[in-house]
C-alpha positions as CSV (number, residue, x, y, z in Angstrom):
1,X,0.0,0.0,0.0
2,X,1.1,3.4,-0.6
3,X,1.2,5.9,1.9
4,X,1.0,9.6,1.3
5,X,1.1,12.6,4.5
6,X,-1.2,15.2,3.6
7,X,0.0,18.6,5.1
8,X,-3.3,20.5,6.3
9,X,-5.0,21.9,9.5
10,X,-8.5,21.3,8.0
11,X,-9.7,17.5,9.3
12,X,-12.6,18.0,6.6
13,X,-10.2,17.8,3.8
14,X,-8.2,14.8,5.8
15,X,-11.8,12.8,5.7
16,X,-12.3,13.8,2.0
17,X,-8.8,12.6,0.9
18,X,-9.1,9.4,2.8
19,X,-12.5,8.5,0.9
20,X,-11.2,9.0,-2.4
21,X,-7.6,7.8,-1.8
22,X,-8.3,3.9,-1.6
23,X,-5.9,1.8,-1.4
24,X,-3.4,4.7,0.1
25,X,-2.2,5.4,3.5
26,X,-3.4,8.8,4.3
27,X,-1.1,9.9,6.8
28,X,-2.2,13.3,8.5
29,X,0.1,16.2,9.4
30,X,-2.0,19.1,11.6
31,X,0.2,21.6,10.2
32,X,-1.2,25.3,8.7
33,X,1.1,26.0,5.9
34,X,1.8,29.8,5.7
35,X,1.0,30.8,2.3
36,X,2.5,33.5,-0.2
37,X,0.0,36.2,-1.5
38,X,-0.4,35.2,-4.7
39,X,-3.2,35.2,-7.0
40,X,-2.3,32.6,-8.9
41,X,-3.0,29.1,-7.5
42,X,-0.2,27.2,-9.3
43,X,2.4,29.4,-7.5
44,X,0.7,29.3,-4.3
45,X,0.2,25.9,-4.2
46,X,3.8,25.1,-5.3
47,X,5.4,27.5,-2.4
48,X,2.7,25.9,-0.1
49,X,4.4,22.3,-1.3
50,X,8.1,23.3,-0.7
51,X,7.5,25.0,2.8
52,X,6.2,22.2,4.3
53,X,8.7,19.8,2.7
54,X,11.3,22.2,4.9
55,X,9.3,22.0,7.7
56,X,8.6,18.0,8.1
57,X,11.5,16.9,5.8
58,X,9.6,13.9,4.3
59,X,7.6,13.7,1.0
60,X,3.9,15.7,1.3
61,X,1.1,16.6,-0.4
62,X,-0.9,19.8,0.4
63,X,-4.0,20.9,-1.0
64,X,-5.0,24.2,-1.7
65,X,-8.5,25.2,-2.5
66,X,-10.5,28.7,-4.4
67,X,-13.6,29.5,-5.3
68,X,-13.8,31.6,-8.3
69,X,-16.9,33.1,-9.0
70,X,-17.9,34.3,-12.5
71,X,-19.3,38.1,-12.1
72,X,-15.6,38.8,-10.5
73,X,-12.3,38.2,-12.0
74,X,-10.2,35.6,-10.3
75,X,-12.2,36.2,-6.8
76,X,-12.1,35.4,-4.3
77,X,-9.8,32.6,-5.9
78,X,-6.5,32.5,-3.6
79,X,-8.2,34.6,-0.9
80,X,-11.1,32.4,-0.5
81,X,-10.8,31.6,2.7
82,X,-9.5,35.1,4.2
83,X,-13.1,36.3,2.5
84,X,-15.0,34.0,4.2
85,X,-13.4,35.4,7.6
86,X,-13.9,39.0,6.2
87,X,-16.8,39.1,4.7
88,X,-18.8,35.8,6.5
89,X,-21.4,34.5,4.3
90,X,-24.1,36.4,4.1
91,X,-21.5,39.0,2.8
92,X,-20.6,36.6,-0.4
93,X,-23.8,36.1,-1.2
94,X,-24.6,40.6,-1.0
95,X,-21.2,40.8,-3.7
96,X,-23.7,38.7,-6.2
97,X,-26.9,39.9,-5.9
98,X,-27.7,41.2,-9.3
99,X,-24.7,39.7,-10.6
100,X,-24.1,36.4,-12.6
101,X,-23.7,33.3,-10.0
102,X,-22.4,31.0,-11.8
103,X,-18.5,29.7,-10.3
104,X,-16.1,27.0,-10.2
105,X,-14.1,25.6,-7.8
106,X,-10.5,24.6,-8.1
107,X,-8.7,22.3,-6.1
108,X,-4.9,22.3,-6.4
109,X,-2.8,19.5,-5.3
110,X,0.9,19.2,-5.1
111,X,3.2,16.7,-4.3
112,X,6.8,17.2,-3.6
113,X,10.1,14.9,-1.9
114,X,12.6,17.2,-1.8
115,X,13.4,16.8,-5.7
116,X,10.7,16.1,-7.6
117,X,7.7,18.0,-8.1
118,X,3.9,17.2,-9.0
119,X,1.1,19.2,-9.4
120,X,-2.5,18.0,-9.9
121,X,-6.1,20.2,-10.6
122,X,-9.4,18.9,-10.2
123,X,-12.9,21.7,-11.3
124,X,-16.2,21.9,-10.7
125,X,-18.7,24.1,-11.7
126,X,-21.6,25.6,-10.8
127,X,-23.8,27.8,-9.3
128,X,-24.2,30.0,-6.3
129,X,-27.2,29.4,-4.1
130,X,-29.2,32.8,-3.0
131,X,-29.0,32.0,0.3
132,X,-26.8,29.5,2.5
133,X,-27.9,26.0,2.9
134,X,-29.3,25.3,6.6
135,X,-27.6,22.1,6.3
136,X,-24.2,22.8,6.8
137,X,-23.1,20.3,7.2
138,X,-19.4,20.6,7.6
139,X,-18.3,23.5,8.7
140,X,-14.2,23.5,7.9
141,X,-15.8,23.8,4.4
142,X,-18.2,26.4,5.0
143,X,-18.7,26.8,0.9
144,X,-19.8,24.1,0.8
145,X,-23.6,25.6,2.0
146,X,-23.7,27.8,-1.0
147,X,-22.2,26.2,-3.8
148,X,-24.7,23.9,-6.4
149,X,-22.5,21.6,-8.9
150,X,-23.6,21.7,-12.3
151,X,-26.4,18.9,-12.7
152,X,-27.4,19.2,-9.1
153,X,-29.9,21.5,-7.4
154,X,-28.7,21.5,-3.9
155,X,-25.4,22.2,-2.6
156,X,-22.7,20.2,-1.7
157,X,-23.8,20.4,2.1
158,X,-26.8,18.4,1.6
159,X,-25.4,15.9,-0.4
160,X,-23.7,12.4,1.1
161,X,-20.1,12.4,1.0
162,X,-20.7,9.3,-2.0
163,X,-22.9,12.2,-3.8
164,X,-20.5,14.9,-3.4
165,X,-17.3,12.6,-4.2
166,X,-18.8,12.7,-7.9
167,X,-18.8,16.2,-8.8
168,X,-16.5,17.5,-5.7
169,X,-13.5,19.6,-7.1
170,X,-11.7,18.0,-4.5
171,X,-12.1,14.4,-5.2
172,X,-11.1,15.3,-8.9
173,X,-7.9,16.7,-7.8
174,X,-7.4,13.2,-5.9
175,X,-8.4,11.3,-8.4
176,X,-6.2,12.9,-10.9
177,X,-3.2,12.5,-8.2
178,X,-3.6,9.0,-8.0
179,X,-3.3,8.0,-11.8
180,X,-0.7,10.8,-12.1
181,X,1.4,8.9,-8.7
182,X,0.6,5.4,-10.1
183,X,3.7,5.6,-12.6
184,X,5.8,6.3,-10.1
């Protein structure tokens, strides 16, 4: 079996790494990675990857995760989470009244041992809800209340984690890691 130690404070995205991963060893770091200001996830995610190599010297993967919604450019995207502490729902869901609320999630992985490095996306798109979903159920993914996935009508809080693992941004990313880590 492989084993992989994800790098990440949030125990939400531990769980949803160790339902997609099958057949892996999803060792957990509780580390927060400080993270460059950047608005361009590639970069983050790829300073995110060699910081905590230095800090645990042992392979990792970290994840990072932005919600880019349509009616602004590249935003919140990188600052996703530092808006949801800003702002707090309700204020995401003011920016978009009157606007166009369709958006996509992106979910950047990277994997890195010191020499080699490996980066891995996964998308989904969709929709923002016009108010948050009473059902939140998670609430490290707080996002998760508001956001619809194409094909779906409810958000991703009031789906299963089965239901969410098929259109989830996240488990595309994991997904892709796996077949990408398979040839090595």
């Amino acid at each position: 079996m492989k084993a992989v130690t994800l790098v990440t404070s949030n125990e939400s995205k531990v769980r949803e790494a160790k339902a997609v991963l099958k057949g892996w060893n999803v060792l957990h770091m509780n580390v927060d990675v400080q993270e460059i200001k950047s608005t361009s996830m590639e970069e983050t995610i790829v300073s995110k990857a060699k910081t905590a190599y230095a800090m645990i010297r042992k392979p990792v993967l970290v994840e990072d995760t932005g919600l880019f919604l349509d009616a602004y450019h590249q935003f919140p995207g990188t600052y996703t989470k530092f808006c949801i502490r800003l702002l707090g729902m309700d204020g995401i869901l003011r920016l978009l009244q009157g606007k166009v609320r369709t958006a996509q999630f992106q979910t950047w992985l990277a994997w890195y041992d010191g020499r080699t490095l490996r980066v891995f996306q996964g998308v989904s798109k969709g929709k923002i809800a016009e108010k948050a979903s009473v059902k939140a159920a998670e609430k490290k993914l707080p996002y998760d209340s508001i956001f619809i996935p194409d094909g779906d009508t409810r958000p991703y809080s009031e789906m299963s984690k089965e239901e969410k693992a098929k259109t989830s941004h996240r488990a595309a990313a994991f997904a892709n890691f796996v077949r990408g880590m398979s040839h090595q």
